[in-house]
C-alpha positions as CSV (number, residue, x, y, z in Angstrom):
1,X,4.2,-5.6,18.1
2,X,4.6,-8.4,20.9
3,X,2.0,-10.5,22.7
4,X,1.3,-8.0,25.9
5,X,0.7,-5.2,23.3
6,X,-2.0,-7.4,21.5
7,X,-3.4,-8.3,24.7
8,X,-3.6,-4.6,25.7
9,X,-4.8,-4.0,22.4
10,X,-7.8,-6.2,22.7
11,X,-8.9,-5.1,25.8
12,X,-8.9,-1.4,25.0
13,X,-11.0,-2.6,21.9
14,X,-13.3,-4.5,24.4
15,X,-13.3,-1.7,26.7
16,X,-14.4,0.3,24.1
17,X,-16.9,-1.4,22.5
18,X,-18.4,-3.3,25.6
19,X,-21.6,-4.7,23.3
20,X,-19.1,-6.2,20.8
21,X,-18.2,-10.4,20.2
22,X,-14.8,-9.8,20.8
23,X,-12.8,-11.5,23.3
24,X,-9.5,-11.1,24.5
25,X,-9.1,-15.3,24.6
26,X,-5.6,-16.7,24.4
27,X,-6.7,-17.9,20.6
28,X,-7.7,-14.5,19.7
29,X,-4.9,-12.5,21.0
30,X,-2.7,-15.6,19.3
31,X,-4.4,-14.5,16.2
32,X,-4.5,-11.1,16.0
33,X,-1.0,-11.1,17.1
34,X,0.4,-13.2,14.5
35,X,-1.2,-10.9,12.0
36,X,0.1,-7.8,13.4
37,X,3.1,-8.9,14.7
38,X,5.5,-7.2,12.0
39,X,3.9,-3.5,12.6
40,X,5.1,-1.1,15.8
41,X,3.2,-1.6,18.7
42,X,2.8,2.2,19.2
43,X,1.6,3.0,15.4
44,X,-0.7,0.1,15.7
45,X,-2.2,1.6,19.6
46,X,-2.1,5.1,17.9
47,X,-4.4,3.6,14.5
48,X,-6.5,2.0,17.2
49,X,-7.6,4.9,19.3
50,X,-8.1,6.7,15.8
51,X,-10.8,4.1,14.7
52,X,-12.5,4.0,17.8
53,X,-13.0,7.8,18.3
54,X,-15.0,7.4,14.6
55,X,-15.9,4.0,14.4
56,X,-19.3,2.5,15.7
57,X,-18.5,-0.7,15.1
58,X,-15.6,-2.4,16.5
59,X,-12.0,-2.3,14.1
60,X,-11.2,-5.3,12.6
61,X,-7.2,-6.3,12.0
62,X,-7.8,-5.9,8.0
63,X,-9.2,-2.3,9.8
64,X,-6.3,-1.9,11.4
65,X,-3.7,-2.9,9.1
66,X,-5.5,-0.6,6.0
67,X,-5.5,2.3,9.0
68,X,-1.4,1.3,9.5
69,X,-1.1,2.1,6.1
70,X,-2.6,5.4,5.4
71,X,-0.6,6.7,7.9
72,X,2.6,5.6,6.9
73,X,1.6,7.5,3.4
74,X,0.4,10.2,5.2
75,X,4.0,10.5,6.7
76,X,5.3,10.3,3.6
77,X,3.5,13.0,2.3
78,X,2.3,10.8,-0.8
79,X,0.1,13.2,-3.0
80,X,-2.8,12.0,-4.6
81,X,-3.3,11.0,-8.1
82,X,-4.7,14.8,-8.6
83,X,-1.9,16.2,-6.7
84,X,1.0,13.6,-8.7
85,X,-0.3,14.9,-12.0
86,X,-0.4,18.7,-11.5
87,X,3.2,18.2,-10.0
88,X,4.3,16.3,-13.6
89,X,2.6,19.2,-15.3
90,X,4.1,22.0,-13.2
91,X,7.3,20.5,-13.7
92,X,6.5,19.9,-17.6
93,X,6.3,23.4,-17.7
94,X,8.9,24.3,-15.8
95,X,12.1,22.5,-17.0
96,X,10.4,20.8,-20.4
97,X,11.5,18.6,-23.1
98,X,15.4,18.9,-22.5
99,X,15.4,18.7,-18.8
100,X,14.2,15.5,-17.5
101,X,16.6,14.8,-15.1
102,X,15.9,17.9,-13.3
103,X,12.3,16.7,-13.5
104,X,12.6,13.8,-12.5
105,X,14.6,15.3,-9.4
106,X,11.7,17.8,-8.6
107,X,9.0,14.9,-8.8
108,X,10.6,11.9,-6.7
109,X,11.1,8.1,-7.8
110,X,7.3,7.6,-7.5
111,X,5.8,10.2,-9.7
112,X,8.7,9.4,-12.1
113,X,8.2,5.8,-12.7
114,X,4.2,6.3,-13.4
115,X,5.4,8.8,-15.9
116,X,7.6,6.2,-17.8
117,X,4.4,3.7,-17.5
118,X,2.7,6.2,-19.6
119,X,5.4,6.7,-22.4
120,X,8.0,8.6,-20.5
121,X,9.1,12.4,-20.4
122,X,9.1,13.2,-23.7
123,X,6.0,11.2,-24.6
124,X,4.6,14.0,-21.6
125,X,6.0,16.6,-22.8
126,X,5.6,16.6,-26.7
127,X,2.0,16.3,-25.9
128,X,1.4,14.0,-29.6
129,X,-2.0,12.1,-27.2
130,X,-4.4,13.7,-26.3
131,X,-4.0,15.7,-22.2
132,X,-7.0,14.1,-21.0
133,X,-5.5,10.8,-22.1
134,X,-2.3,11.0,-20.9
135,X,-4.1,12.2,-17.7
136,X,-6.3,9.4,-17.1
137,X,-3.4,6.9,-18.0
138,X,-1.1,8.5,-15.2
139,X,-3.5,9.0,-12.7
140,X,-5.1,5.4,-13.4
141,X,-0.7,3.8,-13.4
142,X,-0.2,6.2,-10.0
143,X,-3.2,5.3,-8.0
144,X,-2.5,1.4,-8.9
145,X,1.4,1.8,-7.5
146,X,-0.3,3.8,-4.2
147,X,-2.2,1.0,-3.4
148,X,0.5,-1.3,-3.8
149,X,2.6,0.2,-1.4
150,X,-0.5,0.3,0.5
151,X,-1.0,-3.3,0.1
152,X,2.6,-4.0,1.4
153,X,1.9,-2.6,4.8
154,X,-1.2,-3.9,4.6
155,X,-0.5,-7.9,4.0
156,X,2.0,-9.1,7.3
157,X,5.2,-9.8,6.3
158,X,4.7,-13.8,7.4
159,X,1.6,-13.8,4.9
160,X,3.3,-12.9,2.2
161,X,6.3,-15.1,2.5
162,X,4.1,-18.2,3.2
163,X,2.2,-17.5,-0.6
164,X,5.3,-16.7,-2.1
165,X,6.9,-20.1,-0.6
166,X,3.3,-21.7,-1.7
167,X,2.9,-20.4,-4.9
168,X,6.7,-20.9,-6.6
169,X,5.8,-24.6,-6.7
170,X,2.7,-24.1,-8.7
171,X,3.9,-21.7,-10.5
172,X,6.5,-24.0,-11.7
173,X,4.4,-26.8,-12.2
174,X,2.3,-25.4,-14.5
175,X,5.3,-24.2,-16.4
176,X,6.0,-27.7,-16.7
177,X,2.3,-28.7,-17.7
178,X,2.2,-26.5,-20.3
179,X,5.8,-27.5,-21.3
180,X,7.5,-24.2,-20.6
181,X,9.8,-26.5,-18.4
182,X,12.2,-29.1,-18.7
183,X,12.8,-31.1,-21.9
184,X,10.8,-34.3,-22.2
C-alpha cells in the first residue's frame, strides 16, 4: 500500500464517520501507512468498506489488519477447528491405519501437522485415548496454528523484523547470564 492510498484511505474513513477524532494529518497518514504499508492497497480499501458498512465506530489499523486477515483465510478456504477434525475423521475412516499418505494428501499440510501435534496418524487412528480427548487436543493444536497464520498477516512485516533484530540480543544475553553461553 503506498502513501496516496493511505491518504485516500483516511479520508474515506473520515468521510465516513464525520463525528469521529480521526484526521487525515501528514503524522497520521505517516503512521497508518507505515503500519499497513506491506498489505495490497486494494484488499486493504476492500476490508475498509467492509467495516464501515457494519461498524459504528470508526476501524482502527489493528481493525484493519485482523479484517486483512480473515480474508486471506477465507480465500484459502481454511476450515474451522470443527470442520479440520470431521475432515481427519472422514479420512480416518476412509483410508485408515495403513494409508496415511493418502490421508495426509486428502487433508492438506495444515490439518496434517496438527494431527502429528496430537500423536500422529496412527495415534488417530488406533483410537488407544479417549475421542473426545484426542478431539479437544486437535481442535485446541489447530485453532492455535490458525491464529498464527492469522497473526502473520496481522503483525507488518517491518514490526516483526524490528523485534526479531531487538530481541536476538537479549535473548543471547541472557543465555550468557545464565551461563548457557560462552566459557568463563
Amino acid at each position: 500500500m503506498n502513501k496516496h492510498e493511505t491518504a485516500t484511505l483516511l479520508q474515506t474513513v473520515i468521510a465516513l464517520y464525520p463525528s469521529s477524532r480521526l484526521r487525515a494529518d501528514e503524522v497520521t497518514v505517516d503512521l497508518w501507512h507505515e503500519m499497513l504499508r506491506d498489505l495490497p492497497g486494494e484488499v486493504v480499501s476492500a476490508a475498509v468498506k467492509r467495516m464501515c458498512a457494519v461498524l459504528k465506530f470508526p476501524p482502527s489499523v489493528a481493525d484493519v489488519r485482523e479484517a486483512v486477515a480473515k480474508a486471506v483465510q477465507e480465500a484459502q478456504d481454511v476450515p474451522s477447528a470443527g470442520e479440520a477434525w470431521a475432515r481427519v475423521q472422514r479420512a480416518a475412516s476412509w483410508y485408515g491405519y495403513y494409508r496415511p499418505e493418502e490421508a495426509r494428501h486428502e487433508l492438506g499440510e495444515d490439518i496434517w501437522r496438527a494431527v502429528q501435534q496430537v500423536g500422529g496418524w496412527r495415534e488417530i487412528c488406533a483410537g488407544d485415548s479417549p475421542a473426545g480427548v484426542i478431539s479437544a487436543q486437535f481442535e485446541r493444536r489447530y485453532a492455535a496454528m490458525l491464529e498464527e497464520q492469522r497473526e502473520q498477516v496481522q503483525i507488518p512485516s517491518s514490526v516483526r523484523e524490528d523485534m526479531q533484530r531487538l530481541v536476538c540480543p537479549l535473548v543471547d544475553k541472557l543465555r550468557l547470564d545464565e551461563g548457557g553461553g560462552e566459557d568463563t
